[in-house]
C-alpha positions in Angstrom: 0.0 0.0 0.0 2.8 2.5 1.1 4.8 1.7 -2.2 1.7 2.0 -4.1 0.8 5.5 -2.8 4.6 6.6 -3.7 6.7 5.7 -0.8 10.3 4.7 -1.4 10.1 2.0 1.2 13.7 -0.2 1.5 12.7 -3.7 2.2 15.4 -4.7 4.4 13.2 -7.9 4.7 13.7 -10.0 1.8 14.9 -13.4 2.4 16.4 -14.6 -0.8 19.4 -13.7 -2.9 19.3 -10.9 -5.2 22.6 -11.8 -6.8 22.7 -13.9 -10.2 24.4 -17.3 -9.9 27.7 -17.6 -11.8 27.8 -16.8 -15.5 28.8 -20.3 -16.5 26.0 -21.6 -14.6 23.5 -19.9 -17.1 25.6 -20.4 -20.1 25.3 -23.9 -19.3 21.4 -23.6 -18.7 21.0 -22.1 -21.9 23.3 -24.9 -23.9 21.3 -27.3 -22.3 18.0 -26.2 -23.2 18.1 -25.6 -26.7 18.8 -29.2 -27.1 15.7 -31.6 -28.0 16.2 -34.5 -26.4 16.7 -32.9 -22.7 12.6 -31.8 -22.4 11.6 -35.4 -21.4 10.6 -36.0 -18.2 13.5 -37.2 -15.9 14.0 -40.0 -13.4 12.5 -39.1 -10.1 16.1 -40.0 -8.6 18.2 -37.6 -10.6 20.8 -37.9 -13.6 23.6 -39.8 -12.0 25.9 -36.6 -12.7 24.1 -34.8 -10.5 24.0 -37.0 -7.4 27.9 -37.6 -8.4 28.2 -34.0 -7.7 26.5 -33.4 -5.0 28.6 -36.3 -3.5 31.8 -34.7 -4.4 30.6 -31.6 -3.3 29.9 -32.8 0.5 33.4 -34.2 0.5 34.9 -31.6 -0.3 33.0 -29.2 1.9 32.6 -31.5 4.5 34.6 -34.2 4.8 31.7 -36.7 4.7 31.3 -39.3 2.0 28.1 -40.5 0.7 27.2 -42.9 -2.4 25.4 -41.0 -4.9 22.9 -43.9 -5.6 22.1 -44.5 -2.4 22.7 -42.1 0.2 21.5 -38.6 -1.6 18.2 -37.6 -3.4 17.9 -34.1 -5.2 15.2 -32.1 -4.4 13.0 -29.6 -5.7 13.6 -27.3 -3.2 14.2 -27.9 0.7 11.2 -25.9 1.3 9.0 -28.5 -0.6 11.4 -31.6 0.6 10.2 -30.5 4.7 6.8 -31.5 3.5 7.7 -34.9 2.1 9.9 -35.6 4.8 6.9 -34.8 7.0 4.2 -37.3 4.6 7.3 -40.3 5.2 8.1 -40.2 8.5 5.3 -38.8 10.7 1.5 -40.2 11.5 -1.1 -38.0 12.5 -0.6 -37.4 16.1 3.0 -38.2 16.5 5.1 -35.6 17.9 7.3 -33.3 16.4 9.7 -31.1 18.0 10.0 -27.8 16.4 12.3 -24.8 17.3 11.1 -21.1 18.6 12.0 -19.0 17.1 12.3 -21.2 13.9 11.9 -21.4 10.1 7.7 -21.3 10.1 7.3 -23.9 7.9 8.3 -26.7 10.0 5.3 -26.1 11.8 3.3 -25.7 8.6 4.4 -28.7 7.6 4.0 -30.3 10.7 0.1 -29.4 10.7 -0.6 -30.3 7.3 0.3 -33.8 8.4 -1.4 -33.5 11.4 1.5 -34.4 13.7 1.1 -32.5 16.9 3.7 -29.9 17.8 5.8 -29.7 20.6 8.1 -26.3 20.4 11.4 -26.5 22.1 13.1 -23.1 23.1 15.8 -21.7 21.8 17.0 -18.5 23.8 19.9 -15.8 23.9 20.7 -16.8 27.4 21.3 -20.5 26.0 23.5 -19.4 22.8 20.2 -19.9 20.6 20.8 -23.2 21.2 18.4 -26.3 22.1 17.7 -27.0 26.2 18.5 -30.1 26.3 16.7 -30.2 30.1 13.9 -28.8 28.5 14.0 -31.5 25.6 14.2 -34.0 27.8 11.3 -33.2 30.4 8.7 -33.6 27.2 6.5 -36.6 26.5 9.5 -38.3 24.2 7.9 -41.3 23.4 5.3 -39.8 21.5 8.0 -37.7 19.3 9.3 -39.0 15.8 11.2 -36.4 14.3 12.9 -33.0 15.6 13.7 -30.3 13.3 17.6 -28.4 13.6 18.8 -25.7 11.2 22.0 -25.3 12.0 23.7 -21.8 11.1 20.3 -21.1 12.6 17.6 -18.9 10.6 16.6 -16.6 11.9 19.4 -16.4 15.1 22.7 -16.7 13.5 24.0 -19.6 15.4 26.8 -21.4 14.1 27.5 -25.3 14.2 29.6 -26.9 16.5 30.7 -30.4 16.0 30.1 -30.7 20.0 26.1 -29.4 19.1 25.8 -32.0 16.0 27.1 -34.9 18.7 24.6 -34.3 21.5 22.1 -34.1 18.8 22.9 -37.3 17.4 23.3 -39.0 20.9 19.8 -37.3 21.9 17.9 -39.4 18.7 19.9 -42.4 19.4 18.7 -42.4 22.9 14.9 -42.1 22.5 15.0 -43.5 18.7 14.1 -39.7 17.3 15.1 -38.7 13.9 17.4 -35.7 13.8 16.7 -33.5 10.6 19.3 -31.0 10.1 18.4 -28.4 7.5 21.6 -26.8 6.3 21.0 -24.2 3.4 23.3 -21.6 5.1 26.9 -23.1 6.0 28.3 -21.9 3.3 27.7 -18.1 3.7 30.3 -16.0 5.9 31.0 -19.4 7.8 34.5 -20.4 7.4 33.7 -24.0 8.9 30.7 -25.5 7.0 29.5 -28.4 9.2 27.3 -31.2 8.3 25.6 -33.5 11.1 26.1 -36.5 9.0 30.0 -35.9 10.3 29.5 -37.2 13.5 30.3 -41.2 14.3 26.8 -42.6 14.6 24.9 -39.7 13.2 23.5 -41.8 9.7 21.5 -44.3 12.3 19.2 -41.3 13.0 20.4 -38.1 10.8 18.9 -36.7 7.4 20.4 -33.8 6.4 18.7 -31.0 4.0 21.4 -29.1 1.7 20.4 -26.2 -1.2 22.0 -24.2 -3.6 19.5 -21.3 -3.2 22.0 -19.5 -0.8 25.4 -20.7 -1.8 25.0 -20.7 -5.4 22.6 -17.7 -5.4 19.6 -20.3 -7.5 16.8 -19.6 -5.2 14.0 -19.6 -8.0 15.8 -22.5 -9.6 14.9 -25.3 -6.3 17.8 -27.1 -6.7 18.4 -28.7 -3.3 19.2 -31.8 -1.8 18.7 -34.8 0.7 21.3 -36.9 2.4 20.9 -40.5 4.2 21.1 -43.4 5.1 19.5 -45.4 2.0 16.7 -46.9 4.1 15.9 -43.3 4.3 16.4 -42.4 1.0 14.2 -45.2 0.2 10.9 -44.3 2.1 11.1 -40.6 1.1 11.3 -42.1 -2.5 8.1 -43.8 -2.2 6.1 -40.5 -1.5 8.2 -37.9 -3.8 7.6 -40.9 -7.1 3.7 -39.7 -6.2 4.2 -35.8 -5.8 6.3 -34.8 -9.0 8.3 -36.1 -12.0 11.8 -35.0 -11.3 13.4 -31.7 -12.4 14.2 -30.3 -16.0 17.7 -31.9 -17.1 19.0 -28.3 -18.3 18.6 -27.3 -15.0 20.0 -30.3 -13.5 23.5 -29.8 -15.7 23.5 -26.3 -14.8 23.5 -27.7 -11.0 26.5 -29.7 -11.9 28.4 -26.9 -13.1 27.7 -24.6 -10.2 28.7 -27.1 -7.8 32.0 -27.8 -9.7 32.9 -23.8 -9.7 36.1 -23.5 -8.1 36.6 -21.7 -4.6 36.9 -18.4 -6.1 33.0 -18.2 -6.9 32.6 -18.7 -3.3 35.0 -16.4 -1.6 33.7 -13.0 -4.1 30.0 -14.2 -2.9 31.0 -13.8 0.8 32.9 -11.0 0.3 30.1 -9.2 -1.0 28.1 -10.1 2.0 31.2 -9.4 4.6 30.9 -5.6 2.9 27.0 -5.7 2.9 27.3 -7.3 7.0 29.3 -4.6 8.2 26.5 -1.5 7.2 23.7 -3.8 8.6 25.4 -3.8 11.7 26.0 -0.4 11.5 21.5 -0.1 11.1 21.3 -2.5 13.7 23.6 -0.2 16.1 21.6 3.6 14.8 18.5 1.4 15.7 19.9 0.8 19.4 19.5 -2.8 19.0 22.1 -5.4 20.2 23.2 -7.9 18.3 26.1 -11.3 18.4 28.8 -10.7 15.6 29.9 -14.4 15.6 26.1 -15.0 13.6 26.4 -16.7 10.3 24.4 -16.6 6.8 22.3 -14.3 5.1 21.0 -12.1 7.9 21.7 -10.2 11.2 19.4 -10.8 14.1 19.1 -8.0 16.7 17.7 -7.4 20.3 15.4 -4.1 20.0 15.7 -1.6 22.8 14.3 -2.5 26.2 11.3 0.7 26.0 9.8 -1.0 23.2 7.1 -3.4 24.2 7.3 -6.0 21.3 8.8 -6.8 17.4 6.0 -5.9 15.6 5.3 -2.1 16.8 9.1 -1.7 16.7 9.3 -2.8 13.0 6.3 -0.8 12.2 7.8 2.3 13.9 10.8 1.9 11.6 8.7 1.5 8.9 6.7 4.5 9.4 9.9 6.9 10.7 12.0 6.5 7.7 10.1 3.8 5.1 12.5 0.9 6.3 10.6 -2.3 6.0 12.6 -5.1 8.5 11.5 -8.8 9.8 9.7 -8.6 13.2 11.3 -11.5 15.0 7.9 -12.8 16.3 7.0 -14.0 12.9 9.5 -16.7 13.9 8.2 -17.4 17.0 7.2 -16.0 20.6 10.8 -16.4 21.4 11.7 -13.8 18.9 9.1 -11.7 20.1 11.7 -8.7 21.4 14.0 -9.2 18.1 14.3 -8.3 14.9 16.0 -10.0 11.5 17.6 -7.5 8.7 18.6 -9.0 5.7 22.2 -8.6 3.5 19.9 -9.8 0.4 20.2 -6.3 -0.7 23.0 -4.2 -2.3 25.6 -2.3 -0.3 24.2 1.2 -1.8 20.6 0.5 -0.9 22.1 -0.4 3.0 23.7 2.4 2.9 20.3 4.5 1.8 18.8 2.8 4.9 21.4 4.0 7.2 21.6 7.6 6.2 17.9 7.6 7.2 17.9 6.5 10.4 21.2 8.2 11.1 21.8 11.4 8.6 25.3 12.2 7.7 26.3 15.7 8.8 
């Protein structure tokens, strides 16, 4: 309505990536396409190349090996794949455990399925990370699956090897399944972590990968699953019934972006290390607090103590000086007193936002 009636609002809110991906990528896209023969539908599973790739990829990233027959399924989308994961491994009425503040649609998933929801905290006084007391005082024996995003959206928590164990020692003990989704370890993190690292963790693990962050192809839904093959296996029996596997073009193109050397990686971050340092410099004019170790795509800040909740703050902002910014309660009650600025926008425009709220003299 505001932008309608003439506003120059900057949406500081967006939370994909408005960079292309890498030239080669598209070239390849485009070879790809004009050719006849690639406009068939493809095998639910994937061309071979592509789960070769993604297999070489999380060795090299991660030190962790997995067959590319077997142990990985591409996905259209992660987004999509928390659904299916949700129709394989979850009844109506089995529990669920879902963080707060967390993405929102694990529990939109959850509740299409009809599993019931149990939401585990994740505070600033823990580190943003799960209470494991707090886990373990809730009615496990009812719960199936629990939902992890670690580097955490919205918080900014990095992974810790010492996390990912507990985690997997937590399912092996009440027979849970651990889903890691993991779109962000790749953006300013300089130690990607995968769960599937730790001894054990393939028992009870499934790990969600994408190139919508690191490879800047959000509208493309290229994305990934990793596991164990029984996994692989049961999720394979409900995706053969959803959709008919994705465009080959598009597959190749995934292949060459995830053969791009280390270069394309390092210019990506440090275009969000330059874009990071004037969002922390809106988060500071704003008087909000805020951890600098946060990884990935965003900056998640306290908002000053006078201010009764996320909402009236963001709207304040919004109506002082036409700066549109992610109420943390959207994520949860837990993020009721914080708010989530994005680097999805170009250093300029940042800086636009800044001069606003703090004019340069």
């Amino acid at each position: 309505m505001l932008k309608e009636s003439g506003h120059d609002i900057i949406s500081l809110a967006i939370g994909g990536p408005d960079l292309p991906p890498d030239p080669a990528v598209i070239d390849n896209l485009c070879r790809s396409a004009h050719l006849p023969y690639n406009h068939s539908y493809q095998p639910m599973t994937g061309i071979k190349q592509l789960r070769v790739a993604y297999a070489d990829f999380y060795q090299r990233t991660y030190g962790v090996t997995l067959d590319p027959d077997t142990e990985i399924q591409p996905l259209i989308g992660s987004k999509e794949a928390i659904l299916q994961l949700s129709l394989t491994f979850l009844n109506p009425s089995d529990g669920v455990l879902v963080p707060n503040p967390g993405y929102p649609t694990y529990t939109s998933a959850s509740r299409i399925v009809g599993a019931e929801i149990f939401n585990y905290d994740l505070t600033e006084e823990n580190g943003w990370l799960p209470d494991f007391n707090q886990l373990e005082s809730m009615p496990l024996h009812r719960i199936r699956m629990m939902w992890v995003n670690y580097p955490n959206m919205p918080t900014g928590t990095p992974a810790s090897i010492q996390l990912f164990e507990r985690l997997v020692e937590f399912g092996h003990r009440h027979g849970i399944l651990i889903v890691n989704d993991n779109p962000y370890s790749m953006i300013l993190n300089p130690e990607p972590m995968s769960i599937l690292s730790v001894e054990g963790a393939r028992d009870i693990a499934i790990e969600l990968n994408s190139l919508s962050k690191s490879h800047n192809m959000a509208g493309w839904r290229m994305a990934m699953m990793a596991a164990r093959p029984q996994f692989i296996e049961w999720l394979r029996r409900i995706k053969s019934n959803i959709d008919s596997g994705q465009f080959k073009p598009m597959m190749l193109a995934a292949v060459e972006a995830l053969n791009l050397p280390q270069s394309f990686s390092d210019e990506l971050n440090a275009t969000y290390t330059r874009r990071r340092a004037v969002a922390e410099q809106i988060m500071a004019a704003l008087g909000c607090h805020f951890d600098p170790s946060q990884r990935g795509l965003f900056l998640w800040g306290r908002i000053p103590d006078c201010w009764s909740d996320s909402y009236r703050f963001a709207d304040h902002i919004l109506s002082k000086y036409e700066i549109f910014i992610t109420p943390g309660a959207i994520f949860g009650s837990r993020g009721e007193r914080y708010i989530r600025i994005s680097l999805c926008a170009p250093v300029e425009t940042l800086n636009k936002a800044l001069n606003r709220i703090n004019p340069l003299t």
